[in-house]
Structure formats: structure tokens, C-alpha cells
Backbone as a chain_set.jsonl record, in Angstrom:
{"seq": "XXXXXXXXXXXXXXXXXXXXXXXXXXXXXXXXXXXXXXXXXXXXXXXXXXXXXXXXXXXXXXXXXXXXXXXXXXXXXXXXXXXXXXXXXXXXXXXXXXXXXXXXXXXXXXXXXXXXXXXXXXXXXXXXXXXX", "coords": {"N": [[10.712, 24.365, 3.386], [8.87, 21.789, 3.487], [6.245, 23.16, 3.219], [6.5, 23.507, 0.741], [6.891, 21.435, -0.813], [4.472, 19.986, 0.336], [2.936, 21.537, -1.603], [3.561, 20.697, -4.294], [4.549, 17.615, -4.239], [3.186, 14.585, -4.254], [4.136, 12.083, -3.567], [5.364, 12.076, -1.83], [3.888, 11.898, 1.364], [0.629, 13.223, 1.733], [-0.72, 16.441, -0.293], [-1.374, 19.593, -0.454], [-3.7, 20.018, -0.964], [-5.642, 18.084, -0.925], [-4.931, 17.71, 2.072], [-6.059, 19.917, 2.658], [-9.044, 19.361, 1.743], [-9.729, 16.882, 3.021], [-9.645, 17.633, 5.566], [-12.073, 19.739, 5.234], [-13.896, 17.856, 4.274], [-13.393, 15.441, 5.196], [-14.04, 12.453, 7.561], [-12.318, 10.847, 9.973], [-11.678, 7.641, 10.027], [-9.957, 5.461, 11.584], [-6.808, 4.379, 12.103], [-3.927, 2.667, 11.056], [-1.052, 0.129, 11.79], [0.953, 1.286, 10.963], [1.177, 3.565, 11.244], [-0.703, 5.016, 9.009], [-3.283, 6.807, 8.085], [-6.994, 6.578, 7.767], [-10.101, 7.751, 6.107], [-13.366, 8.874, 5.83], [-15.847, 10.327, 3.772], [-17.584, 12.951, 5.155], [-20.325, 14.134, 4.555], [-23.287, 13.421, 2.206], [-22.613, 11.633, -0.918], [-20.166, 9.576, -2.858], [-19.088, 9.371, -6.005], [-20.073, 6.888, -6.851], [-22.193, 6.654, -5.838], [-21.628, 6.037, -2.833], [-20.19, 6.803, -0.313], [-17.136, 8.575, -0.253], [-14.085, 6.633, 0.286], [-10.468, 7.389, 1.748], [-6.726, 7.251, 2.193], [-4.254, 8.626, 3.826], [-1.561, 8.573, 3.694], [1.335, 7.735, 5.923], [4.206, 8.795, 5.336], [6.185, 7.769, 2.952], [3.845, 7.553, -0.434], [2.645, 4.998, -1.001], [1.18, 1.471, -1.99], [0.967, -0.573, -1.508], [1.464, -0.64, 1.026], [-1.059, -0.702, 2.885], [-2.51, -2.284, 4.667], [-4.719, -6.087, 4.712], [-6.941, -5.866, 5.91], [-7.443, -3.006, 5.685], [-7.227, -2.646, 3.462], [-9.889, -4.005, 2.438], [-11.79, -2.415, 3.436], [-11.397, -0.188, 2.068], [-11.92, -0.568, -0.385], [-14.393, -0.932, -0.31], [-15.499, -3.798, 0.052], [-15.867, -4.877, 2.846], [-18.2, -3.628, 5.041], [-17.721, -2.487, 7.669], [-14.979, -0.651, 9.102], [-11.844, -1.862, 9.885], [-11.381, -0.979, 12.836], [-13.75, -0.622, 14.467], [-14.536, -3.456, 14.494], [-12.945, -6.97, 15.914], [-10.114, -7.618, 14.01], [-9.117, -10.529, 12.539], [-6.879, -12.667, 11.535], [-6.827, -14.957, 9.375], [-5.609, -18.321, 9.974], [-3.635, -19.356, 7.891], [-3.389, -17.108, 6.413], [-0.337, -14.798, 5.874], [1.992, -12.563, 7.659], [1.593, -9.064, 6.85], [3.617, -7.478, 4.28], [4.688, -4.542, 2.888], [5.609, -3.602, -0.723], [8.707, -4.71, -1.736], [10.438, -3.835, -4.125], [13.082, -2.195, -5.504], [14.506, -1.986, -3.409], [16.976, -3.125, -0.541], [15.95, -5.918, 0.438], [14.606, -6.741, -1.879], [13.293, -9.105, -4.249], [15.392, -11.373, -5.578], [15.647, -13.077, -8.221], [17.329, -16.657, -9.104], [20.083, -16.036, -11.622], [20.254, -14.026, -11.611], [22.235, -10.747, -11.877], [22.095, -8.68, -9.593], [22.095, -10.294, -7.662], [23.23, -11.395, -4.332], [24.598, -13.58, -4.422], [25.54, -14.968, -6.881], [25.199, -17.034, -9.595], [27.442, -19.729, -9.819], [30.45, -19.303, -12.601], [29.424, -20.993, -15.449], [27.182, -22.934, -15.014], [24.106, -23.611, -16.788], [21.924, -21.598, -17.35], [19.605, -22.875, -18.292], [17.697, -25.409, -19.828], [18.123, -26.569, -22.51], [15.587, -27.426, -25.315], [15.151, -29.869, -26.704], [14.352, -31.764, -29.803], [13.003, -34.338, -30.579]], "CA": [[10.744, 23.366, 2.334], [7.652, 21.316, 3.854], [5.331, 23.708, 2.803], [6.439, 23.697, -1.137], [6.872, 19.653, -0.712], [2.883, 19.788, 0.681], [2.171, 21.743, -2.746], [4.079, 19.806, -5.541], [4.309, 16.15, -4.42], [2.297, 13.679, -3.553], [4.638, 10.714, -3.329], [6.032, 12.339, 0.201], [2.286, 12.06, 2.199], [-0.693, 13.903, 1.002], [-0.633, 17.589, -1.419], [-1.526, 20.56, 0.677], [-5.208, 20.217, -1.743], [-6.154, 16.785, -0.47], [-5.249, 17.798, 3.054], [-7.513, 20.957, 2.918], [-10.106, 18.34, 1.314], [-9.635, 15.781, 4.169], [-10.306, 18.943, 6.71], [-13.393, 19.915, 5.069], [-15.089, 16.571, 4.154], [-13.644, 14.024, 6.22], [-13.968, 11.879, 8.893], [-10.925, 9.812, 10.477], [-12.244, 6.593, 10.681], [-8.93, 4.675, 12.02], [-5.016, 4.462, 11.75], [-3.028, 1.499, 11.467], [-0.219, -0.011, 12.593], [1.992, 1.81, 10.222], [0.654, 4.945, 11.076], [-1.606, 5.671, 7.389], [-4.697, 7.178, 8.356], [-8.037, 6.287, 6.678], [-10.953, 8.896, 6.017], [-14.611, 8.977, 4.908], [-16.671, 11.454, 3.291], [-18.535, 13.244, 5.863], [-21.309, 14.252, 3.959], [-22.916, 13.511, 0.616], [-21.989, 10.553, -1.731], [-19.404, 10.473, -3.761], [-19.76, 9.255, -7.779], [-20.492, 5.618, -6.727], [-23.278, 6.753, -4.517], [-21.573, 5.86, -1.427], [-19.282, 8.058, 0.592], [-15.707, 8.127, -0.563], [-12.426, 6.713, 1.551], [-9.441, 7.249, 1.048], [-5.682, 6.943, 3.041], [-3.341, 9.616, 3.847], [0.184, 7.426, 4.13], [2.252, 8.087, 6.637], [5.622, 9.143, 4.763], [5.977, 7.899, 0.944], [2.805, 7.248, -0.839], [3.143, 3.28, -1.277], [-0.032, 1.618, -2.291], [1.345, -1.75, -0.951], [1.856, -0.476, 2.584], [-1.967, -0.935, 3.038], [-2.923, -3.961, 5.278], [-5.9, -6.127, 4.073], [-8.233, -5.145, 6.843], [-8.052, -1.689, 5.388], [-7.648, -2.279, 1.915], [-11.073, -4.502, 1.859], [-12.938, -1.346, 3.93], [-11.168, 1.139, 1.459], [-12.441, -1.197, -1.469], [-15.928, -1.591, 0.215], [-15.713, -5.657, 0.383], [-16.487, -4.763, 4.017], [-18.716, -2.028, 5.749], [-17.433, -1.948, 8.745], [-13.585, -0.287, 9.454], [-11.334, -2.611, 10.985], [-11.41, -0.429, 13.923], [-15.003, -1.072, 15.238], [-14.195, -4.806, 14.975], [-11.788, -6.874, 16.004], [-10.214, -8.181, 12.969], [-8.382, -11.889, 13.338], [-6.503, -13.055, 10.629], [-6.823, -16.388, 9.07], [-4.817, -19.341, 9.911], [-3.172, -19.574, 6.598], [-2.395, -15.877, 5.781], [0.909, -14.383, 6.274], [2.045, -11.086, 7.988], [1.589, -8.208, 5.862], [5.238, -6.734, 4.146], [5.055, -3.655, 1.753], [6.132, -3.944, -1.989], [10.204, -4.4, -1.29], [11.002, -3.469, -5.122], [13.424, -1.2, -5.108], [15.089, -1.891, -1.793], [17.781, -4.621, -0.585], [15.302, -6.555, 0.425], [14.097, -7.109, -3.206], [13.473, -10.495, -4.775], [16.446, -11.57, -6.946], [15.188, -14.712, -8.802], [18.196, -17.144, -9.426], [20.975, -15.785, -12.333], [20.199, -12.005, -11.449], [22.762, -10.264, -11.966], [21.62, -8.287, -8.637], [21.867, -11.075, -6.824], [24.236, -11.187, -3.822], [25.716, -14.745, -4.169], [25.905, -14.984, -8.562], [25.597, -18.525, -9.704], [28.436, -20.118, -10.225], [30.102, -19.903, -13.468], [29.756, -22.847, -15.938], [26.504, -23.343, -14.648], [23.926, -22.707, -17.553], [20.895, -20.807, -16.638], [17.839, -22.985, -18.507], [18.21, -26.79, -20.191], [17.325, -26.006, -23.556], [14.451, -27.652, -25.732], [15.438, -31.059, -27.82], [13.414, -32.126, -30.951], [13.558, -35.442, -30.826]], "C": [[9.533, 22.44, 2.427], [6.501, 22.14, 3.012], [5.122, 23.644, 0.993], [6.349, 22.183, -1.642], [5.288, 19.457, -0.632], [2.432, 20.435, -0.999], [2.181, 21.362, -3.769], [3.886, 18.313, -5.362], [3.894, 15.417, -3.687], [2.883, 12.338, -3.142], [5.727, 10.987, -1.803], [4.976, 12.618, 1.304], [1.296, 12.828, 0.77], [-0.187, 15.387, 0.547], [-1.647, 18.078, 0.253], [-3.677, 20.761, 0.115], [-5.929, 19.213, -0.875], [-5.852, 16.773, 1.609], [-6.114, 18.765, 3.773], [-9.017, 20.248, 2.825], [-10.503, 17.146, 1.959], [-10.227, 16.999, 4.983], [-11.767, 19.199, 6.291], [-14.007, 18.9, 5.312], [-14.825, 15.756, 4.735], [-13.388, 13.618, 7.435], [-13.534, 11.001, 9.015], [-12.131, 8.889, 11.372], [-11.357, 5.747, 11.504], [-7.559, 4.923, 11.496], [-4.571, 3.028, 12.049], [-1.769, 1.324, 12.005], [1.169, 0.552, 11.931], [2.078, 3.438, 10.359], [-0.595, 5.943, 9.765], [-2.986, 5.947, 8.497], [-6.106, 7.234, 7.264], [-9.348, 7.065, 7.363], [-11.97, 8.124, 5.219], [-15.16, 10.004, 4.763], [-17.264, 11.698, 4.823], [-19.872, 13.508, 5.683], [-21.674, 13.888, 2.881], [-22.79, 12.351, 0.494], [-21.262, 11.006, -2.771], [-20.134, 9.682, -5.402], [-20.383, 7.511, -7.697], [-21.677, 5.509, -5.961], [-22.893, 6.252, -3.341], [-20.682, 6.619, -1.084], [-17.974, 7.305, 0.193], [-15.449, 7.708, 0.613], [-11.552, 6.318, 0.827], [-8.538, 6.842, 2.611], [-4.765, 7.857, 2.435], [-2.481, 8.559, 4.377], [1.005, 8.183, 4.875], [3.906, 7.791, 6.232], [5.221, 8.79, 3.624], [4.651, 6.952, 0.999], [3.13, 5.612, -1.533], [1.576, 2.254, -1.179], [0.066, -0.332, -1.458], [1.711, -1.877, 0.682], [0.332, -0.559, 3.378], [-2.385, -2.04, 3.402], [-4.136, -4.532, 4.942], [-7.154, -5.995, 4.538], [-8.762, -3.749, 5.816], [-7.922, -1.757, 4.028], [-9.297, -3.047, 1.574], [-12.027, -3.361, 2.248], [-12.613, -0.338, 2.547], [-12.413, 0.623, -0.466], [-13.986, -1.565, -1.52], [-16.28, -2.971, -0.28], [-16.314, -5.49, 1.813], [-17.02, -3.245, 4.201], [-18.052, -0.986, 6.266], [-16.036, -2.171, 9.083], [-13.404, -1.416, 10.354], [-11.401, -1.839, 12.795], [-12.471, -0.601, 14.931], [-15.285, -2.445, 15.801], [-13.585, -5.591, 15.387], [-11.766, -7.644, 14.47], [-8.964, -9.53, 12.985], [-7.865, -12.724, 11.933], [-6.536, -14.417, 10.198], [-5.7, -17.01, 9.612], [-3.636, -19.53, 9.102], [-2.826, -18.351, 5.693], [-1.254, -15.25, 6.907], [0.75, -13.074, 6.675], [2.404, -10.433, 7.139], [3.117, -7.431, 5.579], [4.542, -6.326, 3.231], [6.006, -4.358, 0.86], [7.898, -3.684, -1.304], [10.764, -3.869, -2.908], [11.612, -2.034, -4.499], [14.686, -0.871, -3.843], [16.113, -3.167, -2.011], [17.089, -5.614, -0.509], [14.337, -7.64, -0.996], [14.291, -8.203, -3.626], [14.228, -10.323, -6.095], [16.369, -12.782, -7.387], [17.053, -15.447, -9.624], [19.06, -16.798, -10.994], [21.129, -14.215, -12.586], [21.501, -11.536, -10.961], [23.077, -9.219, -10.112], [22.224, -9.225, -7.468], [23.18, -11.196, -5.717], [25.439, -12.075, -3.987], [25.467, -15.006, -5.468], [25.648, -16.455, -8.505], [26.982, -18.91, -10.284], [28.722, -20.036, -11.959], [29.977, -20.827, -14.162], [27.853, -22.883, -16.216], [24.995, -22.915, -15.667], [22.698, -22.268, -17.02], [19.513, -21.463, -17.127], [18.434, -24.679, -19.126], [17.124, -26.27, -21.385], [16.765, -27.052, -24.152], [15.177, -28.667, -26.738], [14.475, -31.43, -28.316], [14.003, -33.465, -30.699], [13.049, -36.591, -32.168]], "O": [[9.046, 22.233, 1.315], [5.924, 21.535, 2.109], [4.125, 23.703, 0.272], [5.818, 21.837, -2.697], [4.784, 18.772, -1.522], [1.587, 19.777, -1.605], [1.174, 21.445, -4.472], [3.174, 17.706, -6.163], [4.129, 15.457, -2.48], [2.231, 11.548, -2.459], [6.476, 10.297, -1.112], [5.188, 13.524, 2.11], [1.321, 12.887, -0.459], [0.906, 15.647, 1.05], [-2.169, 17.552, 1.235], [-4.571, 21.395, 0.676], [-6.818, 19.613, -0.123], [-6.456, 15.988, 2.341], [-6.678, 18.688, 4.864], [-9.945, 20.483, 3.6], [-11.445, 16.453, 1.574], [-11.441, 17.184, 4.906], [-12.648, 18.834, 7.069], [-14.663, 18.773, 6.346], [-15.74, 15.002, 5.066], [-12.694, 14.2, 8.269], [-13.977, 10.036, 8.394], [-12.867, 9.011, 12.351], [-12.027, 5.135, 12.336], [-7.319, 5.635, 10.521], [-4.815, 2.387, 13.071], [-1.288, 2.237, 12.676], [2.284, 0.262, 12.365], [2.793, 4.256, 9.78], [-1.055, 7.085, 9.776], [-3.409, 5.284, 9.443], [-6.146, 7.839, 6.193], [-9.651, 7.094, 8.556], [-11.814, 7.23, 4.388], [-15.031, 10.815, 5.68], [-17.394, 10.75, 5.598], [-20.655, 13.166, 6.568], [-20.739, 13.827, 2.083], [-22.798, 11.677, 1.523], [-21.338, 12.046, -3.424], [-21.312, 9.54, -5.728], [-21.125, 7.088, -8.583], [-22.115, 4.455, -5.499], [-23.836, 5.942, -2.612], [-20.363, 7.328, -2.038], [-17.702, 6.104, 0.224], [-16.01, 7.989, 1.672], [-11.467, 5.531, -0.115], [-9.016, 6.41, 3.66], [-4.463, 8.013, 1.252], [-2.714, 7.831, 5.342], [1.382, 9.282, 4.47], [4.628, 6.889, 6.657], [4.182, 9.217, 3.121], [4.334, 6.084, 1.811], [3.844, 5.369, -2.505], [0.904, 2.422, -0.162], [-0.876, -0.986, -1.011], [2.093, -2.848, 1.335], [0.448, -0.484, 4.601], [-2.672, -2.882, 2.551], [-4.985, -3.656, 4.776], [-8.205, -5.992, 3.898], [-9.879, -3.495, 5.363], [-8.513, -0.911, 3.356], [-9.883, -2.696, 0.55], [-13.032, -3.218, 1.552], [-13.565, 0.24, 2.022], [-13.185, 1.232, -1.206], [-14.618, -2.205, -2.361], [-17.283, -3.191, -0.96], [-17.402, -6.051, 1.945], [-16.59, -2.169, 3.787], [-17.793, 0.194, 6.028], [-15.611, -3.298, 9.335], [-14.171, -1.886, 11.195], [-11.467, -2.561, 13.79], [-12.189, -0.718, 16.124], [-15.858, -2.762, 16.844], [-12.712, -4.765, 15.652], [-12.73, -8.103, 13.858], [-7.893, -9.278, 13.537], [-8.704, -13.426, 11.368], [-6.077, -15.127, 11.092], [-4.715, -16.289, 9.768], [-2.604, -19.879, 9.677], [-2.222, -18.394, 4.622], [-1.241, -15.209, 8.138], [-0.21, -12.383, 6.333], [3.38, -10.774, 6.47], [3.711, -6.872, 6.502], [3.804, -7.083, 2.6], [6.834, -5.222, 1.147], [8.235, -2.74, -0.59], [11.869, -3.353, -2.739], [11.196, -1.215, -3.679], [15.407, 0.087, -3.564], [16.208, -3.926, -2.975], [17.376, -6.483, -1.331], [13.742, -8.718, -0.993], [15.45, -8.605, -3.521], [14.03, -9.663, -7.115], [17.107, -13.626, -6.876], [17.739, -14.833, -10.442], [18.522, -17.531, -11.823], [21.782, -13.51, -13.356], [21.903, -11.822, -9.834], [24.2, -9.174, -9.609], [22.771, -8.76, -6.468], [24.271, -11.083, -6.276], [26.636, -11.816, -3.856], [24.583, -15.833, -5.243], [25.857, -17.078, -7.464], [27.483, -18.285, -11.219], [27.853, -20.431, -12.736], [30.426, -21.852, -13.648], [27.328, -22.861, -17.329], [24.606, -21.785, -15.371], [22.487, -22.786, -15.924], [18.441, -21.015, -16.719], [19.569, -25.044, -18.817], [15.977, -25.826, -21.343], [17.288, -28.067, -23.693], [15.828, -28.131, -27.636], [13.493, -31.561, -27.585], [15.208, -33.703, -30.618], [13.652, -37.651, -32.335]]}, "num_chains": 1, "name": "protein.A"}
């Protein structure tokens, strides 16, 4: 079942195309702490004139599971892979969480239906708009 999973979908890791296409052309620049592994062209430029990179995700393809070390290298804001440097997070940014949509974890903004604890009823949900 792996093998027919590697040829149809891409939202369970990488397509069996893009991991033949990683083998040929690229070179594993680093892995994070999630396990995703990030690649560059080995040879060549790609259409931007600089050498692609991409990220093979370790399990579902989640574009939010990308920490911002490696999304500024993948985005070329920086050169040089977090891996060569160390990389030291600001003061004032938070630890990185993946998109939770979807999950329990999910933000339920106050009268959501979703929501575990309901507002009371009675209670109306907005204070509506007087002309005066």
C-alpha cells in the first residue's frame, strides 16, 4: 500500500516523482526538529536563477509545520541554512506551533458553536448599532 500511496498522494510525505527528483538533483542541506528535511538543487539554477529548495515533510504535507529558520532559507531571506549557524530566536517571538485547524486544539472564538463551554444562554452575541 506504501508504494501506491508514494505514487498518488502527496499530502502523506513526498510522490514517488519528487523523491526520484530529490535523488537525482539534490542535496540535504538540514532536518529539523520535526523531522522535515530540506534540499537544494545540486546543480544548475532553477527558473529564478538560483538553485531551487524545497522540504520533504515528515508525515502529512503541512505548510505550517515549517519553522522560521527554515522557512526564511527556503524563501531565500537568508543564504545561509539554519544548520551552518546557530540560529537564536528573538526575545519577543514565540515557540513555533503548526496550523491547529482542524484538530481539538483549534481556535473557537467566543459563541462557536464548536466551542467546548457554549455561552450561556440569554447572553446576546454583539450590542447592536443605535442611531441616535
Amino acid at each position: 500500500m506504501s508504494l501506491i500511496s508514494d505514487i498518488f498522494t502527496w499530502w502523506n510525505g513526498a510522490t514517488l516523482g519528487t523523491k526520484l527528483f530529490t535523488r537525482r538533483h539534490g542535496r540535504l542541506v538540514g532536518e529539523d526538529e520535526w523531522g522535515n528535511k530540506y534540499y537544494e538543487q545540486r546543480d544548475g539554477k532553477g527558473p529564478l536563477g538560483k538553485p531551487r529548495r524545497w522540504v520533504i515533510y515528515n508525515g502529512v504535507a503541512e505548510a505550517s509545520k515549517v519553522p522560521p529558520e527554515w522557512h526564511a532559507w527556503l524563501h531565500y531571506t537568508v543564504d545561509t541554512p539554519p544548520t551552518e549557524e546557530a540560529y537564536r530566536a528573538k526575545p519577543w517571538e514565540k515557540p513555533h506551533i503548526p496550523n491547529m485547524t482542524g484538530t481539538p486544539q483549534a481556535y473557537r472564538p467566543p459563541g462557536s458553536i464548536l466551542r467546548p463551554h457554549p455561552r450561556p444562554q440569554g447572553e446576546p452575541d454583539y450590542e447592536p448599532w443605535q442611531a441616535e
